[in-house]
N, C-alpha and C positions, 0 to 999 in steps of 0.2 A: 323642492320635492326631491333633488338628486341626493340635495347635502343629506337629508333625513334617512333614505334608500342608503348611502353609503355609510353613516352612521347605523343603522341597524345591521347593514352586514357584516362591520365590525366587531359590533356587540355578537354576534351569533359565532363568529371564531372566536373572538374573546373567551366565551359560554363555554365554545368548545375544547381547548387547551389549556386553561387553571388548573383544571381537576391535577393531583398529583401524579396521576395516571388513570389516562380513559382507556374504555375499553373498545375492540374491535369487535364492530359487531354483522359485520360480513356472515353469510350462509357457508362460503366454501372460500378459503385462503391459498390461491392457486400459488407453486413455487415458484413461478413468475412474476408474479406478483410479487411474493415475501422478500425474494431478491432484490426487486427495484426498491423497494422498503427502505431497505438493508441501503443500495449502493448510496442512497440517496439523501438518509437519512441520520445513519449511525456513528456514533460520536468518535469512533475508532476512523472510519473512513474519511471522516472531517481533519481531520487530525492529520493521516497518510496527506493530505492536498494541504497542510502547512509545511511542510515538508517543503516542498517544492518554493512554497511562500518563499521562507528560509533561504533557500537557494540563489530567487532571486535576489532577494537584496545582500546577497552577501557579494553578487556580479555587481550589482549597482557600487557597492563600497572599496569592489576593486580594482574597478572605471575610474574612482574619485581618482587613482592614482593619477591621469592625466586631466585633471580639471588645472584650466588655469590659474591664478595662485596673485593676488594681489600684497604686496608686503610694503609696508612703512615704516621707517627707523626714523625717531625723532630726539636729539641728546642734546640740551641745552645746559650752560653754567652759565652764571651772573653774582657777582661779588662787589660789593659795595660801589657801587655804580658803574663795574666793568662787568663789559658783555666777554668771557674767556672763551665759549666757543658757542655757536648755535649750528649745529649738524644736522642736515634731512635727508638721509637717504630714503628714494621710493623706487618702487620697481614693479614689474607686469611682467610676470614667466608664464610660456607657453610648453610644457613638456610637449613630446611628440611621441609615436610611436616606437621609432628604432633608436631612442633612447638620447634625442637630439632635442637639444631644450632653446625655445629662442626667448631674449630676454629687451625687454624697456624698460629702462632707468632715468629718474630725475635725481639730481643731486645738489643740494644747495648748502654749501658752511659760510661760516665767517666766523670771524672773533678775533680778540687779541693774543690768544696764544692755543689758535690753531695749529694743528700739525699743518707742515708742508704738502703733506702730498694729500689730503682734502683739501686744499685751495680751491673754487670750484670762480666765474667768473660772478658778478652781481648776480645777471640774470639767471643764475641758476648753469646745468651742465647735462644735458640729455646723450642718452647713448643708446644703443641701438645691436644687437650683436647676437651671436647663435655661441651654442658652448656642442664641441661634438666627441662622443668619444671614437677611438681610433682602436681600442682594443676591448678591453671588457667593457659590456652593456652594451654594443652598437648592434648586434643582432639577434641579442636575449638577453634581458634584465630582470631584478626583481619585479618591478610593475607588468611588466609585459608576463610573465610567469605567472604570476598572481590572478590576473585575467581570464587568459589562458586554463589555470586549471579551473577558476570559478565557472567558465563555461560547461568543463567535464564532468565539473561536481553539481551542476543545472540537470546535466543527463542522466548522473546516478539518483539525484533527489528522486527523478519522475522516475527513474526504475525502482528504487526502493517506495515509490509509492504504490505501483501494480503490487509488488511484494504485501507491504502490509495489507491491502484492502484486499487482496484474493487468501489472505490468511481467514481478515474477518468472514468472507463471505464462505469459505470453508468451514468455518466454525459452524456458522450460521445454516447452511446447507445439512451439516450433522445435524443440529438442534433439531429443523424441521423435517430430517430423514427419522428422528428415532421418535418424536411426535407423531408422526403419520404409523410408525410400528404399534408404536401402545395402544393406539387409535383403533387400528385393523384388528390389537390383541382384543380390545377392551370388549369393540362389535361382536367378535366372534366370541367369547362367554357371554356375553347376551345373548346369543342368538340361539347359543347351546344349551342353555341356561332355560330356554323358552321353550325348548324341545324337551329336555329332561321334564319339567314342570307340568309339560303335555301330557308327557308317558306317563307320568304320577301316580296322575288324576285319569287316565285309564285305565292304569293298573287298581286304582282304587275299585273304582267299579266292577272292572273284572271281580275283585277278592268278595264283593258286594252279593253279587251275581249266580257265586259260584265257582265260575269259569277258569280261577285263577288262584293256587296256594299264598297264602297270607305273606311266605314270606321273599314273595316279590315286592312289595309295598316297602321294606327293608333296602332289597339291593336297589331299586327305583328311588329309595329316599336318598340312600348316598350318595347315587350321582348327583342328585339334586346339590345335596352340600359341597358336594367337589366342586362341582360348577361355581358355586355362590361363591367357594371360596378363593377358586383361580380370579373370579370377573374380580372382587372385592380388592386382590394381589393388583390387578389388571388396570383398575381404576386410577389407586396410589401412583403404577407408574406413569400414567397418563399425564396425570394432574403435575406432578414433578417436572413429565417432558413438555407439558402448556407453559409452565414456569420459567422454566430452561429456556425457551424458545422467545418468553415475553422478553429476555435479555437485549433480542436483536431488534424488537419490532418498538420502532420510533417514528414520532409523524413532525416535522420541526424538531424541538426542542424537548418533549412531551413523549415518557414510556408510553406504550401503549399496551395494556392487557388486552390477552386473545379470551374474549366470550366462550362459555363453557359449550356453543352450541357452533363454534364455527370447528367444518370440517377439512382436514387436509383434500390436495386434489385428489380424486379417485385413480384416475388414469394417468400416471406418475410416470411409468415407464415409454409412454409415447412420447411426452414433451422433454424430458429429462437432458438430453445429450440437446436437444435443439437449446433450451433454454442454457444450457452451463456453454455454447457454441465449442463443443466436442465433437460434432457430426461427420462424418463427411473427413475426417483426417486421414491423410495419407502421408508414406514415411518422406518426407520431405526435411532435408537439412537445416532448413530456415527457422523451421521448429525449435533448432537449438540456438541458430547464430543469432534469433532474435528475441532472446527469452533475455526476461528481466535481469535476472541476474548474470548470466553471462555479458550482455549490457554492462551493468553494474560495475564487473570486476577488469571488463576490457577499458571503462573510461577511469578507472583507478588505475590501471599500468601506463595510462595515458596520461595521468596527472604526475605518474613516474619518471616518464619519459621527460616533458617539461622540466622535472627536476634535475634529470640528467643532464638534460643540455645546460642548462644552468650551472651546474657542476664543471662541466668539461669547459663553459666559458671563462669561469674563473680561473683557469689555467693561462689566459693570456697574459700580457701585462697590461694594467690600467695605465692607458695614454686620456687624455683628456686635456682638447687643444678647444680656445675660445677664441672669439674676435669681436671686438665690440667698437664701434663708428662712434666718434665724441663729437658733440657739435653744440653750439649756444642755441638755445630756440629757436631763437630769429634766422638762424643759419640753414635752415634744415632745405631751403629752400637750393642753396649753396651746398653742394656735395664737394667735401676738403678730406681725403682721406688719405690724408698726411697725418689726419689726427685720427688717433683710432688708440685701444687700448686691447694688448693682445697675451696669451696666457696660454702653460703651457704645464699641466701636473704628469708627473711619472711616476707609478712605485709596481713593484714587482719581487714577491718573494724569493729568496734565493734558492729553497730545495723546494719548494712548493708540496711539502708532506702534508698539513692541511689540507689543502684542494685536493692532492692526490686520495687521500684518504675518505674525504667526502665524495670524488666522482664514483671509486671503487664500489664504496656502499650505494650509492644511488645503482649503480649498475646492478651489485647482489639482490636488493629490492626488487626490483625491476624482473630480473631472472625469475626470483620464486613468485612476483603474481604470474606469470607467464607461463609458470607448471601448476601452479591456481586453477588459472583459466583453462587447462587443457582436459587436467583431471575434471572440473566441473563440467565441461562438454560430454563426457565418454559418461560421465554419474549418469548425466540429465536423460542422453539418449536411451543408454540399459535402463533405467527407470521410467521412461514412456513408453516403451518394450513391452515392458513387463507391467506397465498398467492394462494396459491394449490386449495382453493376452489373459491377465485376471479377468477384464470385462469377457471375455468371447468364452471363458471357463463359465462365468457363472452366465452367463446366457445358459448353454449348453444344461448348465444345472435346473435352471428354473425351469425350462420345456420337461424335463425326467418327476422334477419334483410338480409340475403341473397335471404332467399323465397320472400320476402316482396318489393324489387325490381326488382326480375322475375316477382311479380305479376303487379308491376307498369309498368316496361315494355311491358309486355305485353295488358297491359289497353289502353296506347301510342300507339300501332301498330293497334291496334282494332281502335284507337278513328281518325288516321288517314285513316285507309284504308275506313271507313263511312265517310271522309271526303271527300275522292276521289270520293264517291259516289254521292256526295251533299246533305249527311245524318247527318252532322256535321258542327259546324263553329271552328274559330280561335279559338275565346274564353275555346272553350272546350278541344282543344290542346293543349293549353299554361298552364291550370288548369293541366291535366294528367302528362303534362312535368313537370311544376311544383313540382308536388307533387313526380315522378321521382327524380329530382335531389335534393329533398328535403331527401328522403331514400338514394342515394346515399352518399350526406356527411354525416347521419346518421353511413352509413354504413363505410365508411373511419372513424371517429371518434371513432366509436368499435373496428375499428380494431386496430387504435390507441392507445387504453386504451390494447387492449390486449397484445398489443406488450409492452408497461409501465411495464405492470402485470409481464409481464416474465422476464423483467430487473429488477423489485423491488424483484421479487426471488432472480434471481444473484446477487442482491444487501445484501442480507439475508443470503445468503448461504455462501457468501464471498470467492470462490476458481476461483481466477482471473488467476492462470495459467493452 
């Protein structure tokens, strides 16, 4: 019975995600909603989180530098029934971190016209020994550098990954800021639309009646077509911004078309700053010292600096001193270190223009992210400034342009009830409405920019989880 239940509920997702794109068919698509959509969903933000993938295995690959390291050398000759040499070198390196490598060696030759100095005894010739350097590499090497910056370049992955996915969900945020306008546009010639069609049809009967000159039925038609033809304008961009908007809206793997009947949330400006976690901000320095990109560009001067010391170490001279303990197998039991094999490499440039020339640049590099990073702080902070006070402008606007169509509305209701009275004509109606729905998309356009305002923060602020 379960396997059957779990096989059907397969089949009914299965049902549900073939389609090339299903549709959403939700009553009301709250921006909270569409965002978690968005974070969770969308193939851009998938993508920001390989990023990081990326990152790590590129520390994994520059760990391997200290994996320990098995190696076998095996050179044999044989000529007409002379054995000339059979050579096995084998060995077991342990690199280490300060650039100290410890090494196990077996070694077995023989033959007739062995070199001398591979003589090894029957049973073979084991050794045992460290190799350390004494100038360059003992407290910063390639490996060690390598590492090192893989971890700095772990921390920009994850900041360049807030980076792209608060791109996406900006976009995404406009999409469904100018869907929700065409939406409010569209309602409102319908609604006006429905009023003109009113008056008409009682201007008709007035003209019917008596009551009323014929060519009111005229100026009462033409609103009607204006109407018809702003809603008809109105619809187009709707349907455009539905389209626009299906870009971001994915469920898995699977577009997902928005249903011609789901609506944006209504009450948009209450949750707005809660849902984008803009709320509640105050000027606080942290704002900058913790913002992605500053991140970003402080762990690239940091993959600088790595370089620089690397630079500056290659100015010492390369000393690299070994010591390795030789003993027969059986001996090891027996500590003789009499017998040991020891080694001693030197080189050192003479004017050292190379090195010089490479620390120099690493240090100029270095300099300019460092007027990068300074300049980018002073950008980020005058730019959350000045978001901060565009939102608190259009606040201020929307309350003016709020009063501003109470006052229009109510001009409308005055201008019709004198009209009930035979104190007014058409013409003065369709003026008042007019200017009505003229505040009203005023007012949808503010509120518009206001809602922009508030995703060009989150866009600024860059904390997209």
């Amino acid at each position: 019975m379960k396997l059957h239940l779990k096989l059907y509920t397969l089949f009914l997702l299965f049902a549900g995600f073939t389609a090339h794109a299903q549709e959403f068919n939700e009553e009301v698509l709250t921006f909270n909603e569409f965002l978690g959509y968005v974070k969770k969903y969308h193939p851009v933000v998938k993508q920001a989180n390989l990023e990081v993938n990326k990152a790590q295995a590129a520390l994994m690959a520059a760990r391997g530098g200290f994996d320990p390291k098995i190696e076998v050398d095996y050179d044999a000759k044989e000529f007409k029934d002379t054995e000339y040499y059979s050579i096995l070198n084998s060995s077991f390196k342990i690199p280490t971190w300060y650039g100290i490598e410890i090494k196990a060696a077996f070694d077995n030759s023989e033959g007739v016209y062995l070199n001398p100095q591979n003589t090894t005894p029957n049973s073979g010739l084991t050794s045992l020994g460290v190799t350390v350097p004494l100038g360059q590499g003992l407290f910063i090497n390639q490996r060690m550098a390598d590492v090192r910056a893989a971890k700095f370049q772990l921390q920009i992955s994850e900041a360049e990954r807030k980076l792209m996915a608060v791109e996406v969900l900006y976009q995404a945020s406009e999409a469904y800021f100018n869907w929700k306008k065409t939406y409010s546009e569209t309602q409102l010639y319908q609604n006006y639309l429905e009023y003109a069609a009113q008056r008409y049809r009682g201007v008709i009967q007035l003209i019917e009646q008596g009551d009323s000159p014929a060519i009111d039925s005229v100026e009462a038609g033409i609103t009607v077509r204006n109407r018809k033809l702003g809603l008809e304008d109105a619809r187009l961009k709707l349907a455009k911004a539905r389209l626009e908007l299906a870009n971001y809206l994915w469920i898995e793997d699977v577009p997902v078309e928005l249903n011609e009947n789901v609506a944006p949330e209504e009450n948009l400006i209450a949750t707005l700053q809660e849902t984008l976690k803009i709320n509640n901000l105050t000027p606080d320095p942290s704002l900058v010292e913790n913002h992605p990109k500053i991140n970003a560009l402080q762990n690239k001067a940091n993959i600088l600096e790595v370089e620089r010391r690397l630079k500056a170490n290659q100015l010492l001279p390369k000393i690299d001193v070994g010591y390795h303990y030789l003993s027969e197998p059986s001996y090891f039991d027996e500590y003789r270190f009499e017998n040991y094999k020891v080694g001693v490499n030197f080189s050192f440039p003479i004017f050292l223009r190379k090195e010089r020339g490479n620390l120099r640049l690493a240090k100029l590099k270095l300099q300019d992210m460092q007027f990068e990073i300074s300049s980018e702080r002073l950008r980020l902070k005058n730019k959350i400034e000045a978001q901060q006070t565009e939102i608190a402008s259009l606040q201020r606007q929307k309350q003016e342009i709020d009063g501003l169509v109470a006052s229009y509305n109510t001009m409308l209701t005055s201008e019709e009830r004198l009209f009930s009275f035979g104190e007014s004509s058409i013409f003065l109606i369709n003026s008042r409405e007019n200017n009505l729905v003229s505040a009203r998309l005023s007012q949808i356009n503010i509120e518009n920019r206001y809602f922009m305002s508030n995703a060009e923060l989150f866009k600024v602020l860059a904390n997209p989880d």
